[in-house]
C-alpha positions as CSV (number, residue, x, y, z in Angstrom):
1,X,79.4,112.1,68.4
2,X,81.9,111.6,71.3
3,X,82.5,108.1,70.8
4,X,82.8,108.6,67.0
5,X,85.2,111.3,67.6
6,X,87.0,108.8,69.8
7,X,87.3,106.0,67.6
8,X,88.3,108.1,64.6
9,X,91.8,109.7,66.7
10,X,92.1,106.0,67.8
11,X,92.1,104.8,63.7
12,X,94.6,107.9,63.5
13,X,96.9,107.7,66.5
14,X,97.3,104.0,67.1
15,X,98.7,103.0,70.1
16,X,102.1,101.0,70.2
17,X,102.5,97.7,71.9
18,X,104.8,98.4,74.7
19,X,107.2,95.5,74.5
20,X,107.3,95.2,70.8
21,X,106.6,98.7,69.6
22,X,103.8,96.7,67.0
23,X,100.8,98.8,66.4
24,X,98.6,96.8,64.5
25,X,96.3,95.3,67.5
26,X,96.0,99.1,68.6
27,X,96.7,98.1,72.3
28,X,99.0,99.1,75.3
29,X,100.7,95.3,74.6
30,X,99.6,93.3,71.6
31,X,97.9,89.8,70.7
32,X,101.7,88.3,69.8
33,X,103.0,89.4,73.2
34,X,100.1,88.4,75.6
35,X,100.2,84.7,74.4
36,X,104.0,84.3,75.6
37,X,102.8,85.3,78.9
38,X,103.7,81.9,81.2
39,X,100.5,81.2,83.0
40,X,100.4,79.2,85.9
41,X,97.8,76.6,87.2
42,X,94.7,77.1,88.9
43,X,96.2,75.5,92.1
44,X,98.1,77.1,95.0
45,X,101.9,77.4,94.9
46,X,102.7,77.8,97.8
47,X,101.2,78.7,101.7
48,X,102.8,81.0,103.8
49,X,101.6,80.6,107.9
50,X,98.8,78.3,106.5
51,X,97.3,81.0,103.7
52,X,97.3,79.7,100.2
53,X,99.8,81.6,98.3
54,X,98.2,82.3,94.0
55,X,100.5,83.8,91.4
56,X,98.7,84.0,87.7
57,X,102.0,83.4,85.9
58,X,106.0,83.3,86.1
59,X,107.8,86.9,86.4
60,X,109.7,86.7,83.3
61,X,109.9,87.7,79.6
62,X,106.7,89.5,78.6
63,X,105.1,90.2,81.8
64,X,108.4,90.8,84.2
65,X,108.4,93.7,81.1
66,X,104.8,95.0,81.2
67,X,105.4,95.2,85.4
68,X,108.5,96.9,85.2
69,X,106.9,99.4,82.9
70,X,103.8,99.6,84.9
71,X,105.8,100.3,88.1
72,X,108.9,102.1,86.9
73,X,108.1,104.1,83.3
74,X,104.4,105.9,84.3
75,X,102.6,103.3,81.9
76,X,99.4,103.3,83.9
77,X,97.3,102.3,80.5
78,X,99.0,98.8,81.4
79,X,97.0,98.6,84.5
80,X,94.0,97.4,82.3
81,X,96.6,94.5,81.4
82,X,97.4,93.1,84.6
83,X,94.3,92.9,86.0
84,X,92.8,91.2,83.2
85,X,95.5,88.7,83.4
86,X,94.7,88.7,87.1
87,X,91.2,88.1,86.5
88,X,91.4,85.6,83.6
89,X,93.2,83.7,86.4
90,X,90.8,83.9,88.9
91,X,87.9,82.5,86.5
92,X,89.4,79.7,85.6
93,X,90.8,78.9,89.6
94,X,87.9,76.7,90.9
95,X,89.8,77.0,94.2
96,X,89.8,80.5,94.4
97,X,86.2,81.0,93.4
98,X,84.9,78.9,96.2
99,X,85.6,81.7,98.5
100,X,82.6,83.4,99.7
101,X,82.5,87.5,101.1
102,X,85.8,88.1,99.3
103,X,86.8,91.5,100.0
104,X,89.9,92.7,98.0
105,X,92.9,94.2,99.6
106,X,95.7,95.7,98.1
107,X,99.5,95.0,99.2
108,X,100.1,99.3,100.6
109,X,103.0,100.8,99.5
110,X,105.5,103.1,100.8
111,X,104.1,107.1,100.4
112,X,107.9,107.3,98.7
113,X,107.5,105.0,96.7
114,X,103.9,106.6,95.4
115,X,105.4,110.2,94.9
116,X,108.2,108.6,93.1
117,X,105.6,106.8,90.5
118,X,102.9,109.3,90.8
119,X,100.4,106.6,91.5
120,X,99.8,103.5,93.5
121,X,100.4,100.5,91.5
122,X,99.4,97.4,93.4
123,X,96.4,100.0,94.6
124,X,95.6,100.3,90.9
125,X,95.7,96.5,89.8
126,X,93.7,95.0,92.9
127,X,90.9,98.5,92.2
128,X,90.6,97.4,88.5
129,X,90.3,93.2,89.2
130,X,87.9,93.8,92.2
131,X,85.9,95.7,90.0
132,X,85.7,93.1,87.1
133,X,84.8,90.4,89.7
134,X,82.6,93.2,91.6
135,X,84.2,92.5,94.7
136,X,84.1,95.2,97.5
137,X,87.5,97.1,97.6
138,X,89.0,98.3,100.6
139,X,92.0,99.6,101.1
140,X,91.6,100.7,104.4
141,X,91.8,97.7,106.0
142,X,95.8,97.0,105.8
143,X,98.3,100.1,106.4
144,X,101.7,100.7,106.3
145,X,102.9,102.2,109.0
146,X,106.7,102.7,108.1
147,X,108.6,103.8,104.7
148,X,111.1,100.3,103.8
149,X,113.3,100.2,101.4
150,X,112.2,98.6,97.6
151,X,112.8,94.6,98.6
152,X,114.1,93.9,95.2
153,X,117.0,96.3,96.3
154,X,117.8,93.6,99.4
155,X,119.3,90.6,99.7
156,X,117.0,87.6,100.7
157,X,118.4,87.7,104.5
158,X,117.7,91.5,104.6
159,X,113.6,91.2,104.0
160,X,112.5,90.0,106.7
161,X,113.9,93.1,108.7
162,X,113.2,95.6,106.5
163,X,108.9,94.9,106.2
164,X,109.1,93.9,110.1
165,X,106.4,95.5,112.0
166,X,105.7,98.1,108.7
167,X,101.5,97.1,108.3
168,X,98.9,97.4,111.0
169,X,95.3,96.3,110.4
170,X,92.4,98.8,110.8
171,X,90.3,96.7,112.6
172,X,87.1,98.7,112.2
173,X,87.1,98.3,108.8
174,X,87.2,94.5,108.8
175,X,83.5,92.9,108.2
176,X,83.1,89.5,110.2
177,X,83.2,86.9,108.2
178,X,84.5,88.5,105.3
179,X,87.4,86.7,102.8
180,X,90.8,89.2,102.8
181,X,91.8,88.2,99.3
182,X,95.4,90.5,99.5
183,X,96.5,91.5,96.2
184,X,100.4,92.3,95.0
185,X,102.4,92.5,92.1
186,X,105.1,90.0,92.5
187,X,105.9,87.2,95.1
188,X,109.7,86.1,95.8
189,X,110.9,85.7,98.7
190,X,107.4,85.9,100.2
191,X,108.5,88.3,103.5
192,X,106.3,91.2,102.7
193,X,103.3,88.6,102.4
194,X,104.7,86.6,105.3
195,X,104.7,90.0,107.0
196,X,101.1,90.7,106.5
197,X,99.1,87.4,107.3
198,X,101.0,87.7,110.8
199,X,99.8,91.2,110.8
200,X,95.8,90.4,110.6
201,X,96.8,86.8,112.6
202,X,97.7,89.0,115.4
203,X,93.8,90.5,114.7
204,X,92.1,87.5,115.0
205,X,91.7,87.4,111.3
206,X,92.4,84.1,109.8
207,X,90.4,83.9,106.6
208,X,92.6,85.4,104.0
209,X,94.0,84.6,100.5
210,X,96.9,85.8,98.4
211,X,97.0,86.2,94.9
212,X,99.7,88.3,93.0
213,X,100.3,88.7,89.2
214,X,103.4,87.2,89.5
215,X,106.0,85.0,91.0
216,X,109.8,85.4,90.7
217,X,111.4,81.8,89.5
């Protein structure tokens, strides 16, 4: 009764596509928006201190939308979004899916930052993907230790400094042997990621991956 209940107010109350405003699909971003998404090849882009960098597709148009949204206007529904384009990703990365014990961390954020947005946002992609590939999820491995200012609001020579010494790795939640597959939003510059393999190199812990939703161009 529940789910007929449920499917009836969804018939009644369609939900709005929220780049185009379109209800017709009845989803947080319709079939006509996805497909302009720009994916990105199953192969590496680039490697940062020797880890293989991923990005799923180019920050712009549709998605640099959907992530702005997602991160800036409360739409959490969009979550579902982004790791699904995430994951579609994955599956089709041969790369990627040779990597055995993957554990799936999430890029921390700033406890600002997470009052200001009343949730976590790379927190909530990386949960959702790791639990469509059913990948243990920890995010108690990698912690931020300092508050740093948004790196989108700094120039390239300032982001270094500001994510320098701001994660520490809690080595006693680390499984030998285990794959860190580190999860974030966007990728430019590549500091904050830069910032982080050092941070589990200085642990001992070389086995690591990034993949991120997107990468500035």
């Amino acid at each position: 009764m529940k789910n007929l209940i449920n499917l009836l107010l969804s018939l009644i109350y369609k939900e709005n596509c929220c780049v185009c405003g379109s209800s017709y699909d009845n989803l947080p971003v319709c079939k006509s928006c996805l497909k302009t998404v720009e994916n990105l090849s199953g192969f590496a882009q680039r490697k940062i201190e020797g880890v293989e960098i991923y990005s799923a597709a180019v920050y712009r148009g549709v998605l640099k939308d959907i992530i702005h949204k997602f991160k800036f206007n409360h739409k959490k529904q969009l979550v579902n979004v982004l790791a699904d384009i995430l994951n579609n990703y994955y599956k089709n990365c041969e790369k990627l899916k040779s990597y055995q014990n993957v554990v799936v961390v999430p890029v921390p954020t700033s406890k600002n930052n997470i009052k200001e947005r009343g949730y976590n946002n790379v927190y909530e992609i990386a949960r959702k993907f790791a639990s469509l590939q059913r990948f243990e999820f920890n995010p108690n491995i990698l912690l931020k230790t300092k508050n740093t200012i948004p790196q989108f609001k700094l120039r390239k020579n300032q982001r270094d400094k500001n994510v320098y010494g701001a994660f520490r790795v809690n080595i006693k939640e680390y499984t030998l042997g285990a794959t860190i597959l580190i999860i974030d939003d966007i990728i430019t510059t590549g500091a904050t990621l830069e910032e982080i393999i050092k941070t589990f190199k200085k642990e001992g812990i070389e086995n690591m991956v990034c993949l991120t939703c997107a990468k500035a161009v």
